[in-house]
C-alpha positions as CSV (number, residue, x, y, z in Angstrom):
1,X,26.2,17.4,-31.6
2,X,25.5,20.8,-30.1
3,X,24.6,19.4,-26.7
4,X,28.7,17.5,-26.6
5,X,29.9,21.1,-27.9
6,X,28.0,22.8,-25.1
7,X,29.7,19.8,-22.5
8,X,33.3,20.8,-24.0
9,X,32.8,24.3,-23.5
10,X,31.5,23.9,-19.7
11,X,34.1,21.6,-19.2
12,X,37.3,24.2,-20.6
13,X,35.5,26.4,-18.6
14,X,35.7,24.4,-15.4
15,X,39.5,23.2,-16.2
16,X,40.4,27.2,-16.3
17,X,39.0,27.3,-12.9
18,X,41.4,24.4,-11.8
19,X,44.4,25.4,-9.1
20,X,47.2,23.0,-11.2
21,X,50.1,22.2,-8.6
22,X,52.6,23.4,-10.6
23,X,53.7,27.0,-11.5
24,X,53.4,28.4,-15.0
25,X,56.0,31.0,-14.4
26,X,59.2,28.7,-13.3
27,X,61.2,26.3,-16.2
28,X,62.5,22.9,-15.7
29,X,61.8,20.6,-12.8
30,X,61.7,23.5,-10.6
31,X,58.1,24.2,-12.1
32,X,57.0,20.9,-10.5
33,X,58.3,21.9,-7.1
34,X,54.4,21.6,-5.2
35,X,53.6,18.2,-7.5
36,X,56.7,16.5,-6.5
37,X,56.5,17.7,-2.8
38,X,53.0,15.9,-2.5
39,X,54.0,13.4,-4.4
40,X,56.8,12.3,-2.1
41,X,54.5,12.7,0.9
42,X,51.9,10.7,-0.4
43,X,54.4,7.5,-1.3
44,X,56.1,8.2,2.3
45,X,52.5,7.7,3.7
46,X,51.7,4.9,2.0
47,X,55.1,2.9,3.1
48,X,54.1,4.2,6.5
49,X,50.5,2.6,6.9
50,X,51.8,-0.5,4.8
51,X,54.5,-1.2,7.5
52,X,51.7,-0.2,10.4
53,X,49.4,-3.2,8.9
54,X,51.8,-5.3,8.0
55,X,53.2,-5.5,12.0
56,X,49.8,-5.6,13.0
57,X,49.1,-8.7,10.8
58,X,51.8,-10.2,12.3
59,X,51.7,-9.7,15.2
60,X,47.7,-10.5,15.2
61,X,48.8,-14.0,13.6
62,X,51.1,-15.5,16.2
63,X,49.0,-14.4,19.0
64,X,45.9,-15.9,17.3
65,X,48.5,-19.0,16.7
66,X,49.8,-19.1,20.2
67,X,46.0,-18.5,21.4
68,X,45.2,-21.5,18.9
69,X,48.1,-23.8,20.2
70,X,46.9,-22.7,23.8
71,X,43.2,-23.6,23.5
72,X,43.9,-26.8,21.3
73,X,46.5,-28.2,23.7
């Protein structure tokens, strides 16, 4: 039991280390300001490289189909 007391100690220890992204100081959703900023970058990123593979998997199909068609016919 001491050895998981010990853990829990070293690990509130660590966690008062931690740089949160959020500001003790402000109220409300101003408080949030960084967290919500990165969050929107991150889900504008990901709809970016979704639409990048998705026209490159199209556009990889039909030419592999036309290429297909061309060889076969």
């Amino acid at each position: 039991m001491s050895r998981f007391r010990t853990y829990l100690g070293e690990v509130y220890i660590e966690l008062k280390k931690a740089n949160w992204p959020w500001d003790p100081k402000e109220k409300g959703f101003a408080k949030y300001k960084e967290l919500i900023d990165s969050t929107i970058v991150v889900f504008i990123a990901m709809i970016l490289l979704g639409a990048f593979v998705a026209f490159f998997d199209t556009a990889l199909r039909g030419a592999f189909d036309a290429l297909a068609k061309w060889v076969a016919g």
